[in-house]
Structures are given as C-alpha cells and as structure tokens.
C-alpha positions in Angstrom: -121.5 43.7 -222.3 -121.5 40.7 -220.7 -123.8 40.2 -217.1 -120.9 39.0 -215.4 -118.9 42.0 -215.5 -121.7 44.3 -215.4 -122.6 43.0 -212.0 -119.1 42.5 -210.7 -119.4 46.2 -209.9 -122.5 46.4 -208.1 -120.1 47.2 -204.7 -119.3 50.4 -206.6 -123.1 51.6 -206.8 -122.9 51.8 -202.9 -120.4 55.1 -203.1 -120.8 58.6 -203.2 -120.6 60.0 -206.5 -118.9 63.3 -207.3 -120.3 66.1 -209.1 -118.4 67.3 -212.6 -117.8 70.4 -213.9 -121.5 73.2 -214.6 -121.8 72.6 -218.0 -123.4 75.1 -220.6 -121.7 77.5 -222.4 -118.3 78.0 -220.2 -115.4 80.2 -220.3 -112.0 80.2 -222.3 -109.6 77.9 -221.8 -106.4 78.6 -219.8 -104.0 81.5 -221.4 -100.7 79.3 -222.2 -97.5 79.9 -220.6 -93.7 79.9 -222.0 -92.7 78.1 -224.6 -90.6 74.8 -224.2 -89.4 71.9 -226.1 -91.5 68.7 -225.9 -91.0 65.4 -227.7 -89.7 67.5 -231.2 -92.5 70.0 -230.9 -92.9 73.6 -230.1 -95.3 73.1 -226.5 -96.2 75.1 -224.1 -97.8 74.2 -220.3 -99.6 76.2 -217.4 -101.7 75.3 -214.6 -104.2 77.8 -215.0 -108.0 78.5 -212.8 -110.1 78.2 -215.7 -111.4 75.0 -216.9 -111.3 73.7 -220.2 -113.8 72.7 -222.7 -114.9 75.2 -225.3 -115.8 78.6 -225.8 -119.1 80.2 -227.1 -118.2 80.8 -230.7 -115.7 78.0 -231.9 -115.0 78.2 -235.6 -117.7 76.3 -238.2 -120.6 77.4 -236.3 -120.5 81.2 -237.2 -120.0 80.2 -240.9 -123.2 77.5 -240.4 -125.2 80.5 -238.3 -124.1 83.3 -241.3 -126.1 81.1 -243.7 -129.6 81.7 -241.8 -129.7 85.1 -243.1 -129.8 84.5 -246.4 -133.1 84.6 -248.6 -134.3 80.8 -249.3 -137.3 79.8 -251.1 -140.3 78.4 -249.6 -139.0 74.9 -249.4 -136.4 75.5 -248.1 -135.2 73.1 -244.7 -132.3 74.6 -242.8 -131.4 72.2 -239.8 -129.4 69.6 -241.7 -127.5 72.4 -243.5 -126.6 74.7 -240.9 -128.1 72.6 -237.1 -130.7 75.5 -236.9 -134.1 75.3 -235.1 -137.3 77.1 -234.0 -136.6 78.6 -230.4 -139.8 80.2 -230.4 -142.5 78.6 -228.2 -143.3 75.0 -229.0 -144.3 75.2 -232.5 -142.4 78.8 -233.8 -143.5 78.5 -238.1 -147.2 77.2 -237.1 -147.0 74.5 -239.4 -148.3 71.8 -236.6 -145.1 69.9 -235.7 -143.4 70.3 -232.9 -140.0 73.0 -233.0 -137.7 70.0 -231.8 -138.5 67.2 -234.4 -138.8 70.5 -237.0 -136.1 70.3 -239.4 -137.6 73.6 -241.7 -137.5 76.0 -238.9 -139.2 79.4 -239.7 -140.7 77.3 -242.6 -144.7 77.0 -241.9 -145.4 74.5 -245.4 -142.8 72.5 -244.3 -141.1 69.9 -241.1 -139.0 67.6 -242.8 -135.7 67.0 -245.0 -135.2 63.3 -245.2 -132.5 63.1 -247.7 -131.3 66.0 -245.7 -130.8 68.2 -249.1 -132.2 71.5 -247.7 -135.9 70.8 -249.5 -138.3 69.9 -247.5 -140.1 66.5 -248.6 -143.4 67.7 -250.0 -141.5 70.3 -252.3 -139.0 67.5 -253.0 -139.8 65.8 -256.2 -137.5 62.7 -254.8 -137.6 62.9 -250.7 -135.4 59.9 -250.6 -132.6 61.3 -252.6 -132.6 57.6 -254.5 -132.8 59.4 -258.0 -136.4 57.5 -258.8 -139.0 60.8 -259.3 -141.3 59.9 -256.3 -144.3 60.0 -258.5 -142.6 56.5 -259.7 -141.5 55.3 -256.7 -143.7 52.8 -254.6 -143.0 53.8 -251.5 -141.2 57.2 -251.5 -140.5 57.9 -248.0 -138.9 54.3 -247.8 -140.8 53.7 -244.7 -141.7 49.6 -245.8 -145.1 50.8 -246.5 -145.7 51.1 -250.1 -147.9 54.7 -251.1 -151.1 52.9 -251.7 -151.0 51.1 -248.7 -150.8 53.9 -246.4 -153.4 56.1 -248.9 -155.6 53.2 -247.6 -154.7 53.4 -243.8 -154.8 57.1 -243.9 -150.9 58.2 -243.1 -148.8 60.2 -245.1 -146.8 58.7 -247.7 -144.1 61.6 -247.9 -143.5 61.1 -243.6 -141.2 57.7 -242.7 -142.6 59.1 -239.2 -145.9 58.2 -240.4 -146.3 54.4 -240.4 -149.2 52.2 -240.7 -149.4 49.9 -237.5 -146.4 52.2 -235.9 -147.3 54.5 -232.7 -145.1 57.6 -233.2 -143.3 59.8 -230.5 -144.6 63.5 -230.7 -143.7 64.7 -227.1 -141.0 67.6 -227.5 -139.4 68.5 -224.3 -138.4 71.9 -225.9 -135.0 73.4 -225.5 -133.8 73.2 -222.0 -131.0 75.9 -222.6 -130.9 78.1 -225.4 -127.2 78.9 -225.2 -124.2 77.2 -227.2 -122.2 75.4 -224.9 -120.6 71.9 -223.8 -123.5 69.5 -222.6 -122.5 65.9 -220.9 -124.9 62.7 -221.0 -124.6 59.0 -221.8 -125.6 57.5 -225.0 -126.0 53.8 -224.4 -129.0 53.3 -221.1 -131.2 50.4 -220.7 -134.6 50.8 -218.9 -136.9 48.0 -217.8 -138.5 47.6 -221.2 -135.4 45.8 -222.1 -135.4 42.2 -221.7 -132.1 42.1 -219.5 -132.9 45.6 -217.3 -135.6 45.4 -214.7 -135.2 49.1 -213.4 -137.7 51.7 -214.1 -137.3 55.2 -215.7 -137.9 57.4 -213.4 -135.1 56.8 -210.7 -132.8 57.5 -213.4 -133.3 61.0 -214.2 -131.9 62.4 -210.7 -129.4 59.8 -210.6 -128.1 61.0 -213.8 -128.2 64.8 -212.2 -126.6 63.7 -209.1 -123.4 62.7 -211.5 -123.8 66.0 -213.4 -125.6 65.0 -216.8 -127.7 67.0 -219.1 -128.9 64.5 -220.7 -129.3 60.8 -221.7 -130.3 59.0 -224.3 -132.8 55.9 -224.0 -131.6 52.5 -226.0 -133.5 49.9 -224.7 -133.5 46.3 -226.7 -135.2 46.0 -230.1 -138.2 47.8 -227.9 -139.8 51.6 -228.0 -141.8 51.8 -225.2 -139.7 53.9 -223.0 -140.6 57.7 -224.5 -144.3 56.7 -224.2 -143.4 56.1 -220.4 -144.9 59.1 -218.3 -141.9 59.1 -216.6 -140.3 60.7 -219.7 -142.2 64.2 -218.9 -140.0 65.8 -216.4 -139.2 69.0 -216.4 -135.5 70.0 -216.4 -133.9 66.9 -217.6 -133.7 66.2 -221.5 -134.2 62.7 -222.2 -133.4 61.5 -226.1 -135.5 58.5 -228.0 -133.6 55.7 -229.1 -133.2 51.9 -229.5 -130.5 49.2 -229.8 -131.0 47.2 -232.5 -129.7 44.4 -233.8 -130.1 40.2 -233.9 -127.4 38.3 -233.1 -124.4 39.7 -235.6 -123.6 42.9 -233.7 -125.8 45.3 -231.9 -126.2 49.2 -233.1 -127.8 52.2 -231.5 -129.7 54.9 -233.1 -130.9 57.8 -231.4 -133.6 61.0 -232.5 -136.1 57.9 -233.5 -139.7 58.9 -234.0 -141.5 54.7 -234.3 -140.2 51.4 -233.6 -137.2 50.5 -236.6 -135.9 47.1 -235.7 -135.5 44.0 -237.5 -134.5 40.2 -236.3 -132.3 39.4 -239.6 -128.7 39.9 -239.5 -129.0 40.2 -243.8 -126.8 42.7 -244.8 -129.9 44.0 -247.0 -131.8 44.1 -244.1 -129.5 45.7 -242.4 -129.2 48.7 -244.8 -133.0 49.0 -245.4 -133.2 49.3 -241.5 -130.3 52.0 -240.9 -132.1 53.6 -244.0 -135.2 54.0 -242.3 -133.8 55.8 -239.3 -131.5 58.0 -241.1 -134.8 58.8 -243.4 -136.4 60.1 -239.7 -133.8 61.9 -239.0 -131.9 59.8 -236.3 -128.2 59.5 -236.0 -126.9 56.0 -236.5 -124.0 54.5 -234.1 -122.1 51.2 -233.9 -121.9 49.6 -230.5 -118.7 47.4 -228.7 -117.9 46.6 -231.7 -114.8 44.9 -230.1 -117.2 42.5 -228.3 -118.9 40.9 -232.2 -116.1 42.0 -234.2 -116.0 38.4 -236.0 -119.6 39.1 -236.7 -119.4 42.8 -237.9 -116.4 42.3 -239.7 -118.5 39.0 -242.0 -121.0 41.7 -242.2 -119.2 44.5 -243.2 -117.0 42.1 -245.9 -120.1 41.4 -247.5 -121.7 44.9 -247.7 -119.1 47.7 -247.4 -121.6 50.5 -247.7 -123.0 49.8 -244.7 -119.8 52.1 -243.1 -121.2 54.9 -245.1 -124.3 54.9 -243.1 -122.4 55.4 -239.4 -122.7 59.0 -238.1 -120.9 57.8 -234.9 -119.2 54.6 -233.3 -118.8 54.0 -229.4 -115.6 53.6 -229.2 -115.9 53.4 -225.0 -118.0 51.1 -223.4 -118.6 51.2 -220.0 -116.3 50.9 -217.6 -112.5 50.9 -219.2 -110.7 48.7 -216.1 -113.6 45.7 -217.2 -114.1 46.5 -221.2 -110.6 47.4 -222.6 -110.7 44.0 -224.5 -114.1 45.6 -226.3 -113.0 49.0 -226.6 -109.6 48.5 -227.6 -110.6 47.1 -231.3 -113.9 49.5 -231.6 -110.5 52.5 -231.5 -108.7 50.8 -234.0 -111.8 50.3 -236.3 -112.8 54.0 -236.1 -109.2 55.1 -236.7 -109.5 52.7 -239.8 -112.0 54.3 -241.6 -111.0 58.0 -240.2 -107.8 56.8 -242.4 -109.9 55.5 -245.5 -111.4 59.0 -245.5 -114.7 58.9 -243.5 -115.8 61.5 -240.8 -117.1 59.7 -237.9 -117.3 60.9 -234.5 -116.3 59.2 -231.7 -118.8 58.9 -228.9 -119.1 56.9 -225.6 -121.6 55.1 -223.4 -122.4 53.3 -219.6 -124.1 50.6 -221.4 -126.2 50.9 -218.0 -128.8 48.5 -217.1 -129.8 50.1 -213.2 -129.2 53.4 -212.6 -126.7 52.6 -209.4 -123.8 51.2 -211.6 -122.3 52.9 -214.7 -124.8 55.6 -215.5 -122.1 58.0 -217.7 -119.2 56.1 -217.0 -117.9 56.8 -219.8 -119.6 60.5 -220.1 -120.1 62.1 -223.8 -119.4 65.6 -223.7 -121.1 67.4 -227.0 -120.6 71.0 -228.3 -124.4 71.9 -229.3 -126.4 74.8 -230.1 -128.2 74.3 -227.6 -129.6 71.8 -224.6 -132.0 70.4 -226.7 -132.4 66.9 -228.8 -132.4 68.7 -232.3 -129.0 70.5 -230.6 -127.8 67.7 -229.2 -128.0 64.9 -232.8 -126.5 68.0 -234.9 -123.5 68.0 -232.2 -122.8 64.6 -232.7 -123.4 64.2 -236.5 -121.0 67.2 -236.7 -118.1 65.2 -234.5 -118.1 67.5 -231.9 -117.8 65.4 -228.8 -115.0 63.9 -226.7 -115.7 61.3 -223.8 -114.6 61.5 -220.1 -114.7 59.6 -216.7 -114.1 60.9 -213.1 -112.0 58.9 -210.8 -112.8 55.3 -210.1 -116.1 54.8 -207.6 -116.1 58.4 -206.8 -116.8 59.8 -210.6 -114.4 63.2 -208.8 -112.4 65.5 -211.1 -113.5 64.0 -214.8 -110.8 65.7 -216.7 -112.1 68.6 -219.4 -110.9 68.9 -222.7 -110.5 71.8 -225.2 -108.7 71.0 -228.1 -108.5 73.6 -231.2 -106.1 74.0 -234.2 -105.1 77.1 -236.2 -104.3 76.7 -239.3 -104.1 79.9 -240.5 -101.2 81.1 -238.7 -103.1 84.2 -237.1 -102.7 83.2 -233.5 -106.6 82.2 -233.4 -107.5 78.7 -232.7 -110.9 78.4 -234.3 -111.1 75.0 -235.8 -112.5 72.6 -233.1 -113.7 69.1 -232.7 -115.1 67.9 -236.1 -114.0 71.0 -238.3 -112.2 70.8 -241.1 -108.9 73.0 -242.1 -106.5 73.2 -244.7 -103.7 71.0 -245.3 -100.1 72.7 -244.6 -98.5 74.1 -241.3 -100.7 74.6 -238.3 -100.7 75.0 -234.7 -102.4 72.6 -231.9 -103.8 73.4 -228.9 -105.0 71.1 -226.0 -106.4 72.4 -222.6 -106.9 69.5 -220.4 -108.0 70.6 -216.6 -107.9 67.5 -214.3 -105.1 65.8 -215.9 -104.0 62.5 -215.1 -101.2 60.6 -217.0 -99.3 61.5 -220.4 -102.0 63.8 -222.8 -101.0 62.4 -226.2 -101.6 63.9 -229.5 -102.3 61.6 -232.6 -102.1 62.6 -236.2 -103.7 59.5 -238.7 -103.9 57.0 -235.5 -99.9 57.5 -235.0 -98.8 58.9 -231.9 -97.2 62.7 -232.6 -96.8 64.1 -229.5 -96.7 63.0 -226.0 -97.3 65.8 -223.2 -96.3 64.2 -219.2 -94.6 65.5 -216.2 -97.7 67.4 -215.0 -99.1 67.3 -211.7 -102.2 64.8 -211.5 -105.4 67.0 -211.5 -103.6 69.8 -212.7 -105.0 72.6 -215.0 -102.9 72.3 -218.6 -102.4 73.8 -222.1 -100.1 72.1 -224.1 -99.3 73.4 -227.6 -97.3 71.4 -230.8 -96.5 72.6 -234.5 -97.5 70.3 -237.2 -97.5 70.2 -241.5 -100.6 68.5 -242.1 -100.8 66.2 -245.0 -103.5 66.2 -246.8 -106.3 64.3 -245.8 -105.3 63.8 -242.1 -106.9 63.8 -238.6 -106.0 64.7 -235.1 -107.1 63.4 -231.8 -106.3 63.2 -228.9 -106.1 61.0 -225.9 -105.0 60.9 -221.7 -105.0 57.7 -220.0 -104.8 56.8 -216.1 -100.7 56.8 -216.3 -98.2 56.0 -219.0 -98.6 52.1 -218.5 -99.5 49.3 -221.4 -103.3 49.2 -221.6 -103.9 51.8 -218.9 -107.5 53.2 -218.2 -108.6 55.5 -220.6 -109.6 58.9 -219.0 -110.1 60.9 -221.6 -110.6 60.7 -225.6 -111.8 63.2 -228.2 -113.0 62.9 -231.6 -111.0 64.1 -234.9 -110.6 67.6 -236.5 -110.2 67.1 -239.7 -107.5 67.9 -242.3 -109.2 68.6 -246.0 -108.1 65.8 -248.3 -106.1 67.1 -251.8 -108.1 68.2 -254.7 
C-alpha cells in the first residue's frame, strides 16, 4: 500500500490493543430463537452466551478423515487428498523429512506429492503431472534446473525443494495444537529484510500475541531471509515461510515456501513458470491489492488467462478498510468474478504490516484447520475455509465471530461450512455472528439475498434464510460498520459452494 497512508496511522500504534476471542477448537454456535420474517426469508435471531465460529466436526472433514483408513499402496501421499499429517514426534514414518513439510504421512519411502495426485514423486512416473514420462523430461521437478545439472551439483532431481545454488528452509516448528479448531493470524507481514521495513522479527511475535494471533505468515519483498532468522525459533508461536513476489505489474504472495522463488519479469511466461514452482513445493499461491495494479493485472491476465487457474487464494482485505477501501473494493469484485466463472477461491486478508506497532492483523484471517500447525494451516486455506475480521478501530475490542453453515439436505443439520460444496436445490442458511455491528448481509452469486439489521451493536446473533440454489452458485456473507455507502468492512467470509449441473 502506499507509505503515505501506512504511516498516517502511526498515532494509532500508541493505543492499547484488545484481546479477541481464545481460539482453538470452540463451542457451538448460539441455539436460534423463534422464527420471523426478514427481507422475504424465513430468519430467525437470538442473543445468545456462546460465541460463534465453528464447531469440532464441521461437514467435509469427516468424509476427508474417513479416507485415512483405507488400505493405500506404498506410494501413496495423503495430505493433498484428505489435509492429513504425521502428529507423531518430529519425523512420525522415519523417512528423514520433517512431519510438517511431509506430504506422505505414515509413508516412510516417501515426503512429497508435487502434482498433488496422491503418488508420491519417486513412485510417480511424471511428478509434474505435465503428461511428459519424467524419464523424457529435462527437468522433471520443474525446479529451472535441468536433471543433469543438478546430477552434477549433487541435489535431487525429483525435489523442486532441492535447488542448486538455493538454501532451503528445513526448521519445522511442529504442531502447536493438535486439535481442529478456528485459528487467527495475518497473511501479508513485512520484516526488515524487506527493502521498505526496517523492524526486526522478533518484536513481532508477542506483538502478534498481545492482539490474539496464532499465527502469521512472513512475506517479506522478493527476499527469503527471514525463516533463516534465529528469531524464527520461538516456542509457542507458529510462524509460516513466505514471500511477496512480483516486479512492477502487480505483487503476489505465496506462503508454505521451502527456497527463494522470485523473478524480476513481469512476462506472463514468467509469471506462470514462477507460480509453477511454488505450487510444485507445495505453497499456496495468493493475489495481493489487486485493486491497487488492477490496470496492470488485468494487461496480465488478458494476455494469459491461465494464470487465474493457478490462485488458491486472493486478499480481498488489505489493511486497514477506513484508508484502503479504494484497493479492496475491486480485489471483492474480481474474486466474486471468477467465483461466478466457476473457480473456487478463498478469500483471505492481510495487515500488509511493515512495524509491528501499526496494522499487525488488521484485517485478521480466521482459518478452520486440522490443527495449529503450517501443514494445517495451507490445507485450511487451499480448502476456503477462512473468513476475515477486525476489532473496533485503535482498540482491536470485540472482532466480531462468524459461523456460517448450510443444510442442504433438509435434516435440521448444518454440516456444510466455509469452502464445502452441497447440492443444488432448496437449503437452509445459517449465520452466527457474535459481536455484531451493522446490517449482516447474505450474498448468493455476488447479489445481495438477504439483509439481517436491527440488532444491538456487539450483540450475540443467529440469523437463518431459505434459499433454491441454482446450480453452480455461492454464498457469502458480509457485516460492515453500519448500513452506510462504502462503510468499513468488519467482517467477510469466504464461499460455500453450490455443485455446478452435470
């Protein structure tokens, strides 16, 4: 974002801070109240003591944790398939890499999926999924260094984590909490091995707990210095690898890296063969303010339309709303786009923070993972299981809480959650918000459906609508500061999904 408005709200880094909700795995939502009639829809409203956000078995991970049972061959890689890991001590199958960048868990011949097919890559007989057998591919991890050159530098030609020239990031900081569960942290922080952020690492880590993160994730400039910072090794606070890279046609983040993956070109074929290379390492890939180089992105995009195919996520809020609107504003309308042209993209958020005194998790991510750990925390987000929050202004008090769940089966359960996918036909929608502010407004295909007001601000609701879902469709919702034109945004989710027609 630009240094003029970041700075503008220095004065803010002088005030106390409030602390949000224990995170974790948390109780049920409230129970809803009586039925009444609400903008055409069947809704229903209580205050209600217990917060909102999740419960410990939402629908598509039982079905994703049933499949870890089953007999697999000896190749077999479950993490991409069903977000399983080792739990174990720090290396549970033996096989010498470490449980949390372990994507063939309980597999000891195996550590990595890069195609993400369920084979691990030396079983593979084409790792990169390209459809070239990799005995006739040059370089069949697609890590930029051709097979003969690193059988002559000694790496590993079936590992795009092993690069010539590259230092790699090994440290695993294991699984801070084993239990499923809602988990907040920022995805877009600047330390001072960016060229614009003189702060250090450290400093940030109990700043962040002060505001009640879990986590954040490290995105410093076209730079990977920061994991190899000692700094990085503190126990009790999980800190995620990444990078924002990108020249001067837009700016991207992409977090779970492993080595350096940048490039200075702005070529759309550079572009993709960069993305490529992180997604081959396992690393989720972002798009960030958007609104802020949309010229640029959208020349990009024009000429190489694929490129969408390789976004997991886009931050569709960047730091604070009252200074950024103008950015975040168009990065809504381009997720809701391609949410309407059929992709599934989750939304996530980040401070965009370059000290650790200004927007550190303003917005904050809030993911549903497996657990508090940075395998759990990437398959949360890949999945679309997050929704984004901020406290009051200055203060950070009272961040609002969202559970949001549809049942589309008509048996009274709400098991589909935030990035699941249900049948098309009637359903039911439910929306727990605890700290409520203005109007909590329901959006089917980026149309407003429903729009849910008259509650007390920082009250405890559940608001409930009737819907036919057309095939294809998605749900989201949103609360803003008050029902004004262009008010703050205070809370926004990502999309459950509605399966498209045969």
């Amino acid at each position: 974002m630009p240094h003029l408005l970041r700075w503008l709200v220095v004065a803010a880094a002088a005030c106390s801070t409030g602390h949000p909700p224990e995170t974790g795995a948390i109780d049920a939502p409230p129970a809803v109240g009586d039925a009444a009639s609400v903008d055409g829809a069947v809704a229903d409203a209580s205050a209600a003591d217990a917060p909102a956000g999740g419960v410990d078995a939402p629908g598509g991970v039982d079905a994703r944790e049933a499949d870890a049972a089953t007999s697999h061959p000896a190749s077999y890689c479950a993490y991409f398939l069903t977000g399983e890991i080792d739990l174990v001590g720090t290396d549970g199958d033996g096989d010498g890499a470490p449980n949390g960048w372990d994507h063939c868990p309980n597999n000891p011949t195996e550590w990595q999926d890069s195609d993400r097919d369920g084979v691990g890559n030396h079983a593979d007989p084409d790792l990169d999924g390209d459809g070239v057998p990799n005995a006739a591919d040059a370089d069949r991890d697609d890590d930029g260094s051709p097979d003969a050159a690193e059988a002559g530098a000694g790496t590993d030609p079936a590992d795009p984590t092993s690069v010539p020239g590259l230092r790699r990031f090994d440290l695993d900081l294991g699984v801070l909490n084993a239990q499923p569960g809602w988990y907040r942290g920022d995805f877009h922080v600047h330390v001072e091995y960016s060229h614009d952020s003189d702060a250090p690492l450290g400093p940030y880590i109990p700043a962040a707990q002060s505001r009640g993160l879990d986590f954040l994730v490290i995105t410093d400039h076209d730079v990977f210095e920061a994991p190899f910072d000692p700094a990085w090794n503190q126990p009790g606070f999980l800190l995620i690898p990444g990078l924002e890279w990108g020249g001067g046609g837009g700016h991207a983040n992409m977090f779970g890296l492993r080595t350096l993956n940048d490039t200075v070109s702005d070529a759309p074929a550079d572009i993709r063969t960069s993305w490529h290379q992180a997604r081959m390492q396992g690393a989720v890939q972002s798009l960030n303010h958007y609104g802020a180089q949309q010229d640029r992105w959208d020349a990009t995009f024009a000429a190489a339309p694929d490129l969408y195919d390789a976004l997991d996520v886009i931050e569709v809020w960047n730091h604070w709303w009252i200074f950024n609107s103008a950015t975040n504003e168009p990065s809504i309308a381009l997720w809701q786009r391609l949410l309407n042209q059929g992709h599934h993209i989750g939304a996530i958020g980040g401070g965009d923070s370059h000290t650790e005194t200004i927007t550190l998790g303003q917005p904050t991510t809030v993911v549903y993972a497996r657990s508090l750990s940075v395998p759990g925390i990437l398959d949360g987000v890949r999945r679309g299981r997050t929704y984004l929050t901020q406290g009051d202004p200055f203060t950070l008090a009272n961040p609002p809480a969202l559970d949001f769940r549809i049942d589309a089966d008509g048996d009274g359960s709400f098991e589909a959650m935030l990035g699941d996918q249900v049948a098309a036909g009637p359903l039911a929608v439910r929306v727990a918000v605890t700290h409520a502010k203005g109007p909590i407004v329901l959006f089917r295909n980026g149309v407003e459906l429903t729009r849910w007001s008259g509650h007390a601000v920082d009250a405890d609701v559940v608001y409930t609508a009737t819907d036919v879902a057309p095939a294809g469709a998605w749900y989201r919702v949103e609360m803003r500061e008050d029902a004004s034109p262009w008010s703050a945004m205070r809370l926004f989710s990502s999309a459950i999904y509605v399966a498209a027609a045969p």
